[in-house]
N, C-alpha and C positions, 0 to 999 in steps of 0.2 A: 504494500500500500504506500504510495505518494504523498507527501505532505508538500502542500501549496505554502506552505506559511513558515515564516521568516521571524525568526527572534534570537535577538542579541543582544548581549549587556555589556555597557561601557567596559572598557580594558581599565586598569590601573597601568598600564606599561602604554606606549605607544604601539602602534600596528606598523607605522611608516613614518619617513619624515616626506613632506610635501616638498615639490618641485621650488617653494616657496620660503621653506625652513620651517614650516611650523610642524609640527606634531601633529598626526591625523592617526585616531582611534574608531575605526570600523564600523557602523552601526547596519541597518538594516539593509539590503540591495534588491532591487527586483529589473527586471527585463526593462524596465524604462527609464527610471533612474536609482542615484545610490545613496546615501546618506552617512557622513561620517561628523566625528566632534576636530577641530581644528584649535589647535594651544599656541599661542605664543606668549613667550615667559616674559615676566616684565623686565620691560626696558628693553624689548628683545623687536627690532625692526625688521621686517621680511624680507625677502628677496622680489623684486617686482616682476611680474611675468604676466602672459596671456595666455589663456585657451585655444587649440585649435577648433577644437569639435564641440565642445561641452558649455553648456550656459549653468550657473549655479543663482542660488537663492542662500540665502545664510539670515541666522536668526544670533542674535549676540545673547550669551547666556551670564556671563561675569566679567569684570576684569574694566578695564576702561582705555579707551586710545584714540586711533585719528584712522582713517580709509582713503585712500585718492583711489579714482578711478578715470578713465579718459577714453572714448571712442573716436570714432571719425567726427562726430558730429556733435560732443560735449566733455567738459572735463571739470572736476568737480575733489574736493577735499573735504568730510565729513567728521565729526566727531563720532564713537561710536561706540554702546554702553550697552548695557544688558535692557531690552526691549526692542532693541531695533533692528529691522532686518531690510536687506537688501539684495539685489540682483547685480550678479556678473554676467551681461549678454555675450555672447560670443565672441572674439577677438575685441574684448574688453582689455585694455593694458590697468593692473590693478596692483594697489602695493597697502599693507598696513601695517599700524604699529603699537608697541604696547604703551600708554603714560601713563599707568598706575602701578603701583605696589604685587597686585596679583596680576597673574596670568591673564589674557584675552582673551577667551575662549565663545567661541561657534560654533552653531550646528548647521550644516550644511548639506543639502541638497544639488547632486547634479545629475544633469540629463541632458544626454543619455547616461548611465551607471561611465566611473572616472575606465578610461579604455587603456591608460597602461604609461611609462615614465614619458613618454614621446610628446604626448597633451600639451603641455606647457613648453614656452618656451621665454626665457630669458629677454626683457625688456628694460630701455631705461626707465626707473622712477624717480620721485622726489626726493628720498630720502637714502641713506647711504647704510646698507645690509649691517641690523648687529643679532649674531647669535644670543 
């Protein structure tokens, strides 16, 4: 017998580190898209990059920071705190960072499900990469 249904619980360890530096822990996936938690440590600034294929939505869970993002057709730099969520559309160039004490942590949604290290790929951003 098949089980259609999908259940995971947060890691304590990371699963992977992101194309981007953050820490990304696993969560649900299905055939359309996939769902993981994204950490960056405070004080800790990402690496800026873009999606090929994949558009995301992220919802902020803790921690406190800033967001840039930039398309062809706008570009924009947000603060960004536990309630708020926003969308990475496709060949989105995106960077973010941590200003507070804890960790920045999202939950994140993409789709199609993330297809493999090749996704992303290295952009310039506003802010200069801190582990």
């Amino acid at each position: 017998m098949s089980n259609d249904f999908i259940t995971r619980n947060l890691a304590e360890a990371p699963d992977a580190i992101a194309p981007d530096g953050s820490e990304v822990r696993l969560l649900a996936t299905t055939q359309r898209g996939s769902m993981a938690q994204f950490s960056l440590s405070a004080g800790g600034v990402s690496v800026a990059v873009c999606h090929r294929t994949v558009e995301e939505v992220w919802y902020f869970t803790s921690g406190r920071g800033r967001l840039w993002r930039k398309s062809r057709k706008a570009e924009e730099t947000i603060d960004v705190y536990p309630g708020v969520s926003i969308s990475i559309p496709v060949g989105t160039h995106f960077q973010f960072r941590c200003n507070g004490s804890e960790p920045l942590q999202a939950i994140g949604v993409t789709m199609p499900p993330w297809p493999g290290s090749d996704e992303a790929f290295v952009v310039t951003g506003i802010w200069n990469p801190v582990a």
